[in-house]
C-alpha positions in Angstrom: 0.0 0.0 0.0 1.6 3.2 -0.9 1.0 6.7 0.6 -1.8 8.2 -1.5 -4.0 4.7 -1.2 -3.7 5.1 2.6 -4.4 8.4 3.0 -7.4 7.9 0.8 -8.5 4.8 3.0 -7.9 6.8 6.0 -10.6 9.8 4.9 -13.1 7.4 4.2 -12.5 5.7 7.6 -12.1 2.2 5.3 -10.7 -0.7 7.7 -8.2 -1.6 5.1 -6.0 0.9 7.1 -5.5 -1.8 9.4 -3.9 -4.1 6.4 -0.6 -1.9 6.2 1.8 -3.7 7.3 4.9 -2.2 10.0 6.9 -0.6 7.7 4.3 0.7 5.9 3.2 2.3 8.9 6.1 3.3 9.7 5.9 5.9 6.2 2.3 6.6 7.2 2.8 8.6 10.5 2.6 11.8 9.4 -0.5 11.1 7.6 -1.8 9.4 10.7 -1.3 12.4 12.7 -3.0 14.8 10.3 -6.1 12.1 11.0 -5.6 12.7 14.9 -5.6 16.4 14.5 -8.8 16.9 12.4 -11.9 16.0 12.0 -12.0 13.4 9.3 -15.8 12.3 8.9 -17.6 13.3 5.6 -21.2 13.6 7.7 -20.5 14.0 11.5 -24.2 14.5 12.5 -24.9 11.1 10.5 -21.7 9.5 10.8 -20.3 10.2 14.2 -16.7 11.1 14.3 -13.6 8.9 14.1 -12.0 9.3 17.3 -12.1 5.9 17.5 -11.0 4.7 14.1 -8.1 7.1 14.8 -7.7 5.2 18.2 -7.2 1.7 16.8 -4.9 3.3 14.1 -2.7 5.1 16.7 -2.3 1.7 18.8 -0.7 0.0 15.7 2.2 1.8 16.8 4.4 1.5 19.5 4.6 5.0 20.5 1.1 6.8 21.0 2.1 9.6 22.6 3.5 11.1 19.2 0.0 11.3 18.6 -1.8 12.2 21.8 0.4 14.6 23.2 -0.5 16.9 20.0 -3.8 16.0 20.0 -4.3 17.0 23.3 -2.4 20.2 23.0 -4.6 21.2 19.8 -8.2 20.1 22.3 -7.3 22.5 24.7 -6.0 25.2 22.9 -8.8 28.5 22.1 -9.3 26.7 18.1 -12.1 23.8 20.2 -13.7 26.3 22.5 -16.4 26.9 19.2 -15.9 24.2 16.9 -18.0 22.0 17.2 -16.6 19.0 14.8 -13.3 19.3 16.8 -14.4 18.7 20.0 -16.2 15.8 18.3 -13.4 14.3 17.1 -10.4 15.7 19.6 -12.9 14.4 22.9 -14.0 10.9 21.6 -9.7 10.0 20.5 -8.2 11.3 23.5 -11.4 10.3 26.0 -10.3 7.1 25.3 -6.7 7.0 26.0 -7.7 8.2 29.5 -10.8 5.5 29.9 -9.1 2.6 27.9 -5.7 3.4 28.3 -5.9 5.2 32.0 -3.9 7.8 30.7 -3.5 10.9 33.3 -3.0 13.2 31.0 -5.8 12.8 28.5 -8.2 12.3 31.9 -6.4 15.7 32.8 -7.2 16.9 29.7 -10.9 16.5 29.4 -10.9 17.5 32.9 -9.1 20.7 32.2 -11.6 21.5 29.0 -14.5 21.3 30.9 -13.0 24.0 33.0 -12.3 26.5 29.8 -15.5 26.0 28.2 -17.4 26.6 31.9 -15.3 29.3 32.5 -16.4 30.6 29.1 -19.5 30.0 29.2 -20.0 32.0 32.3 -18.4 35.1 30.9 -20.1 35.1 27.3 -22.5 37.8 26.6 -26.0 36.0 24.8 -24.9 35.5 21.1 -24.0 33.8 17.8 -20.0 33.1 19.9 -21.9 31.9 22.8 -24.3 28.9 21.4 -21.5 27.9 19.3 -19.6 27.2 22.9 -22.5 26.0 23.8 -23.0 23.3 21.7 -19.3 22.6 22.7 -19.9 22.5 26.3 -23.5 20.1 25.4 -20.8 17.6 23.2 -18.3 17.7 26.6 -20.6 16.7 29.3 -22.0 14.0 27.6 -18.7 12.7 26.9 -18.0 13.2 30.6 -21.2 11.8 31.6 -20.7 8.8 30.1 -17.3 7.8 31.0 -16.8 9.6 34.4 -18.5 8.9 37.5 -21.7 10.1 38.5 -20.5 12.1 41.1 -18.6 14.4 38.5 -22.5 14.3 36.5 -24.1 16.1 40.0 -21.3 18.7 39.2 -21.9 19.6 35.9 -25.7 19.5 36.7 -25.0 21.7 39.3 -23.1 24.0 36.9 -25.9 23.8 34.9 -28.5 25.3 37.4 -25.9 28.0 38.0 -25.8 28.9 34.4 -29.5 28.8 34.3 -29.6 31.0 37.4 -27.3 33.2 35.3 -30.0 33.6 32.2 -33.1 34.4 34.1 -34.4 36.7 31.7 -33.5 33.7 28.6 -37.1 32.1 28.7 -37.3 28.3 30.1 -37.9 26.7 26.9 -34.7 28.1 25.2 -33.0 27.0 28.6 -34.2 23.9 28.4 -33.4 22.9 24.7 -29.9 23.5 24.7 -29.2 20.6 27.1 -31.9 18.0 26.6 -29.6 15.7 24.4 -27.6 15.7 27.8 -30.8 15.4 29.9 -31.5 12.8 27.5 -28.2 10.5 27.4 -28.1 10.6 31.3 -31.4 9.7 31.6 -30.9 6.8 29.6 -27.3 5.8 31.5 -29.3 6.1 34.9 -32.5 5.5 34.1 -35.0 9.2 35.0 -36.3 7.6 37.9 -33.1 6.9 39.4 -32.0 10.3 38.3 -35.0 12.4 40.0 -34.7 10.2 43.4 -30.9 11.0 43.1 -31.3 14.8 42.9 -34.0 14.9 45.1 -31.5 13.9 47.6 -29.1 16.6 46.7 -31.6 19.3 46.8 -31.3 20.7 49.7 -29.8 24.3 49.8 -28.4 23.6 46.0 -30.6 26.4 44.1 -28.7 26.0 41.0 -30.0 21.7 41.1 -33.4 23.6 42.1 -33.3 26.0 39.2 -31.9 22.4 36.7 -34.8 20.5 37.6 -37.3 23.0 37.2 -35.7 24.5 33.6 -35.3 20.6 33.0 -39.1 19.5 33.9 -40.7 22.6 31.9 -43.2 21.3 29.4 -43.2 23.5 26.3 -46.5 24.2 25.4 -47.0 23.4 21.7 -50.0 24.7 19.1 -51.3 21.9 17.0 -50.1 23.5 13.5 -51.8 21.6 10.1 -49.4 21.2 7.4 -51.3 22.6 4.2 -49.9 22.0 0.5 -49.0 25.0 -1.5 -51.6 25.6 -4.2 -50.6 25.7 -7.9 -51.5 29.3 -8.2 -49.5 30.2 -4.6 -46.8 28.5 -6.1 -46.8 30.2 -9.6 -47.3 33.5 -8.0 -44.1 33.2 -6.3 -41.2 35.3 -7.4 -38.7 33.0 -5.2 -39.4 29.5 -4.7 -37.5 27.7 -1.9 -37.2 24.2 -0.9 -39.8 24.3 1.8 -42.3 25.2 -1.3 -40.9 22.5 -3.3 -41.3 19.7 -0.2 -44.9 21.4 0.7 -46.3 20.6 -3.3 -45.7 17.2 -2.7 -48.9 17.3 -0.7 -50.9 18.5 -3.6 -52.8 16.8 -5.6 -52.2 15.5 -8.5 -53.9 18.3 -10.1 -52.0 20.9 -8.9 -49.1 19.8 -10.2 -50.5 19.5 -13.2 -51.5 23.0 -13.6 -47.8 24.2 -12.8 -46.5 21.6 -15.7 -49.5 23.1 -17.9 -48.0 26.7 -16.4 -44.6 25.5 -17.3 -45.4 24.9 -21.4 -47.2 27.9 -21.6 -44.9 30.1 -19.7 -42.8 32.8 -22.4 -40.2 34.1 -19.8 -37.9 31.8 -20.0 -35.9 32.4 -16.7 -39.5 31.9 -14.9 -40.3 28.6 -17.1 -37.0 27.4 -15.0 -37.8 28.6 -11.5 -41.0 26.6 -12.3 -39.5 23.4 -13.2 -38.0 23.6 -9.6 -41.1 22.0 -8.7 -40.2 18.9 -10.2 -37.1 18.7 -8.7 -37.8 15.9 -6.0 -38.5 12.3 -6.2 -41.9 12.4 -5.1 -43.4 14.9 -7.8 -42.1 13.9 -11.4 -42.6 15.5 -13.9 -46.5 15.1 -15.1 -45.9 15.5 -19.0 -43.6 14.3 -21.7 -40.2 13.6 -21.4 -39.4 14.8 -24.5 -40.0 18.3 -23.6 -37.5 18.4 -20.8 -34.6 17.4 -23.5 -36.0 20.0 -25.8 -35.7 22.9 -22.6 -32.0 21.3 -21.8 -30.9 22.3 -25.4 -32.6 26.1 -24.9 -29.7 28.9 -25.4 -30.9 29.9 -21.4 -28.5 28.7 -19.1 -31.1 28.8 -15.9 -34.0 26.8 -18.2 -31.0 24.5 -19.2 -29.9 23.2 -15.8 -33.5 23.3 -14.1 -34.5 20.7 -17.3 -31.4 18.2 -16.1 -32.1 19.0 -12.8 -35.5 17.6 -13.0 -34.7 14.7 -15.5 -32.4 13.2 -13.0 -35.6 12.0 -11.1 -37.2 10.0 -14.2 -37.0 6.9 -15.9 -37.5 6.7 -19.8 -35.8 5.7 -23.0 -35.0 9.4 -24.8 -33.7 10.3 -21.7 -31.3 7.5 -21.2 -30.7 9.1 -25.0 -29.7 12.2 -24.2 -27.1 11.8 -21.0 -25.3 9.2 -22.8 -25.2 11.3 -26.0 -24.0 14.5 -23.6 -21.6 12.7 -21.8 -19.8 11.2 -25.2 -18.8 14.9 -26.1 -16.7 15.3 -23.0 -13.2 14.3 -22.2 -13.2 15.4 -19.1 -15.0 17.4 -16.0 -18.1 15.5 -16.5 -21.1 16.6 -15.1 -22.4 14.6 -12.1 -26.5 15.7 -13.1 -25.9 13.5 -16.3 -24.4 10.4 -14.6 -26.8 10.0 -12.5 -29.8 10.5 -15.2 -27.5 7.7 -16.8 -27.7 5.7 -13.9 -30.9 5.8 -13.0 -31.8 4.6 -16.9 -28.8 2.0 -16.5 -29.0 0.2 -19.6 -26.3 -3.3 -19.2 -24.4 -1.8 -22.5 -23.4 1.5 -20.5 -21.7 -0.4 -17.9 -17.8 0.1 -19.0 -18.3 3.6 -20.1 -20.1 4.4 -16.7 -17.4 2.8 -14.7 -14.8 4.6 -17.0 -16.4 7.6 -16.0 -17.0 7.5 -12.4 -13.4 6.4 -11.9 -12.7 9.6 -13.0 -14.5 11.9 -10.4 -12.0 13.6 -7.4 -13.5 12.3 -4.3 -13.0 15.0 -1.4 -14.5 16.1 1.4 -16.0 19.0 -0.3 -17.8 17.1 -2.7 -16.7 19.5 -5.7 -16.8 17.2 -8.5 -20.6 15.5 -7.1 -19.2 12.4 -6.4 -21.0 11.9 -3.5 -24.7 12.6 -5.9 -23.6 9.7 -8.0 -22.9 7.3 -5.1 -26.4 8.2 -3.8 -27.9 7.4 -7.1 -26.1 4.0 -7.1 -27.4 3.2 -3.6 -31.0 4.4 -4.5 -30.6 2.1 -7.7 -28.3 -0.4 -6.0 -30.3 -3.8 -6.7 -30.1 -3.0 -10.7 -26.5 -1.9 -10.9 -23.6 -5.0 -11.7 -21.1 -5.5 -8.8 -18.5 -3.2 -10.2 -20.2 -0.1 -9.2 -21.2 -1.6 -5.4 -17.8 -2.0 -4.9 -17.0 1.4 -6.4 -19.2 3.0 -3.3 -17.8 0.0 -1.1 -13.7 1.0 -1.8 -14.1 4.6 -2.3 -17.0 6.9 -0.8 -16.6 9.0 2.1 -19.5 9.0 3.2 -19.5 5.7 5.4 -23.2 5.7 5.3 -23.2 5.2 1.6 -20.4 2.2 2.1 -22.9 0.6 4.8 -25.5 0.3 1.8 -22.7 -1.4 0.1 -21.7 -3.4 2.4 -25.3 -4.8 2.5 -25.8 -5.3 -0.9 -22.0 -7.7 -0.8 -23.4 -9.7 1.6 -26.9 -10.3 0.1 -24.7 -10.8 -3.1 -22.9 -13.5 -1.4 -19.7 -10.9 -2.5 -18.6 -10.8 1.6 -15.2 -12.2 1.5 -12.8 -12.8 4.2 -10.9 -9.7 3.5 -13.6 -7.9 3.4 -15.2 -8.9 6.2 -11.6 -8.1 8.2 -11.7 -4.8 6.8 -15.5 -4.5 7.8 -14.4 -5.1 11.5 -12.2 -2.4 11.9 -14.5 0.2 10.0 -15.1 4.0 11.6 -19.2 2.8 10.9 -20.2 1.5 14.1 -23.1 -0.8 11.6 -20.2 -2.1 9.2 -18.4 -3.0 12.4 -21.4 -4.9 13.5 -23.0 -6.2 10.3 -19.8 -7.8 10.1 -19.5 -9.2 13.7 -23.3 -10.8 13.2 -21.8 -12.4 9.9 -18.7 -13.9 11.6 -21.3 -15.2 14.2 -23.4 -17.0 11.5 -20.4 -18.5 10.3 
């Protein structure tokens, strides 16, 4: 395995990493470290981060405090007090050197964050800053909560009332928000029963636990609100349509959507014939009408009316279609546009398999998703039961996204494609369900 295969393998959090052998590893610190320092996920929200693929990497080598000692310096330096996907990532790698590992100075560490990001949190004026450190703080506790006894939790709820006590004019609903993924994992841990007779206990002369469990046990009161569809003549009438409209015409009837295709044909301005095709731009309202005039809008000499025809042809299936993406993408040598793959994938035809996988080799994968990569490996998931192995193990190998390679993963094994390798490789994933799709399989075996 050379350099640039690793490093590639690393950013997707792929286990076969863990296949390099010692001397290869020994050529891959550097890169290693650059996955300790920063936050490696594609998605963290869906993903979780990788502090602990970049764990079980670190303890391939001898020496981990090459690693942690700059990992920790970089977690509790002023760059983590408001960034969110670095305390993610920086908490969960070096939380478990001082859990797993009984490390002093990663326990120190943690220990010594909370401090800044109270301290902080205490001193903040009410503002854009301060629910960013927030969020931080929310991510720290948790992390604290669950690996720390529950004598340090009765602390930080404590600190917690005091904060509260701090905001009295912030009403209790806002209060109570920012913490109830916290109120929510410790309830879980303890179980709320447990938790109430516990503070109950510790209630005495404690207003800040008194001010908690009040913030805590506020019950927001909600107005039933009914969802209603956007009419067809709301929705022409609109100078800017945004995505809400788009998701709120799925509720229309058919009808509806028929007047805005109707709308659409007879429509002279051309720029607002393309803001109306937005409304065909989701997979639950296709276009109404005939293909054919789509491909007769994506050849128009108006670049808006152009990309709003692709846009919506990526979400149908049909012959002249299928037509015109392949005939499109023949003209191009290069920079190919990720709309037309996937209109070509979704009308996969067996005879565009080489020239689709030529094509999709091509495509810089990166966190930043320039190219669309990640838009074509979504289309081979949605379409994954009709497309040849080749492109599952394309998304299997190669995406980022280790939600996407979970799909994969699934479709191997159904495929009876789950090898030994990859099952090894599954094992050591950064996707907590690879790891344990493949732990089920090695029981079945």
């Amino acid at each position: 395995m050379n350099k640039e295969d690793f490093r590639k393998y690393m950013l997707c959090g792929h286990g076969r990493c863990f296949s390099a052998t010692d001397d290869e590893l020994q050529q891959f610190k550097d890169i290693v470290l650059y996955g300790c320092l920063n936050d490696i996920t594609y998605d963290l929200q869906c993903e979780g981060s990788r502090g602990l693929f970049m764990y079980n990497l670190v303890l391939q080598y001898d020496d981990y405090e090459f690693f942690l000692k700059p990992a920790i310096e970089k977690f509790l330096s002023p760059e983590v007090y408001d960034d969110w996907h670095l305390i993610n990532h920086l908490g969960d790698f070096i939380e478990l050197f001082a859990n797993d590992y009984g490390n002093i100075s990663a326990k120190n560490a943690i220990m010594e964050k909370y401090t800044q990001l109270y301290g902080l949190l205490m001193s903040l004026k009410w503002s854009v800053r301060a629910n960013k450190v927030l969020q931080c703080y929310e991510y720290l506790i948790i992390l604290i909560m669950e690996n720390f006894s529950i004598d340090f939790t009765l602390k930080i709820i404590e600190d917690i009332g005091k904060f509260f006590l701090r905001r009295r004019r912030v009403p209790d609903d806002d209060l109570k928000w920012r913490f109830e993924w916290f109120w929510h994992c410790t309830c879980e841990k303890y179980g709320k029963e447990f938790l109430e007779k516990y503070l109950s206990e510790n209630i005495k002369n404690k207003t800040s636990i008194k001010r908690f469990c009040r913030v805590m046990s506020h019950v927001e009161q909600k107005t039933k609100s009914k969802f209603k569809a956007i009419s067809a003549d709301e929705f022409i009438e609109k100078e800017k349509i945004n995505r809400n409209d788009i998701i709120s015409l799925r509720r229309a009837e058919n009808s509806e959507k028929m007047k805005i295709a109707e709308k659409i044909i007879s429509e002279k301005d051309e720029n607002k014939k393309a803001n109306l095709l937005r409304a065909f731009t989701i997979s639950s309202n296709p276009f109404p009408l005939s293909p054919e005039i789509l491909i007769d809008y994506a050849f128009s000499e108006n670049k808006n009316l152009r990309k709003s025809a692709i846009d919506v042809m990526t979400y149908l299936k049909a012959d002249c279609i299928h037509d015109f993406a392949l005939k499109k993408l023949k003209k191009y040598r290069k920079n190919f546009p990720a709309e037309l793959v996937i209109i070509l994938i979704n009308n996969y035809s067996p005879d565009d398999k080489d020239f689709l996988l030529e094509i999709i080799n091509r495509f810089e994968i990166n966190r930043t998703n320039k190219s669309g990569w990640h838009n074509i490996v979504l289309e081979i998931v949605r379409n994954i039961e009709e497309i040849p192995d080749e492109f599952i193990f394309f998304v299997y190998e190669k995406s980022m996204c280790s939600c996407c390679r979970e799909s994969a993963v699934d479709e191997l094994i159904r495929r009876n494609l789950f090898t030994e390798e990859i099952k090894s490789e599954c094992l050591m994933d950064c996707n907590y369900d690879i790891r344990k799709e493949a732990e089920n399989y090695e029981r079945k075996l």
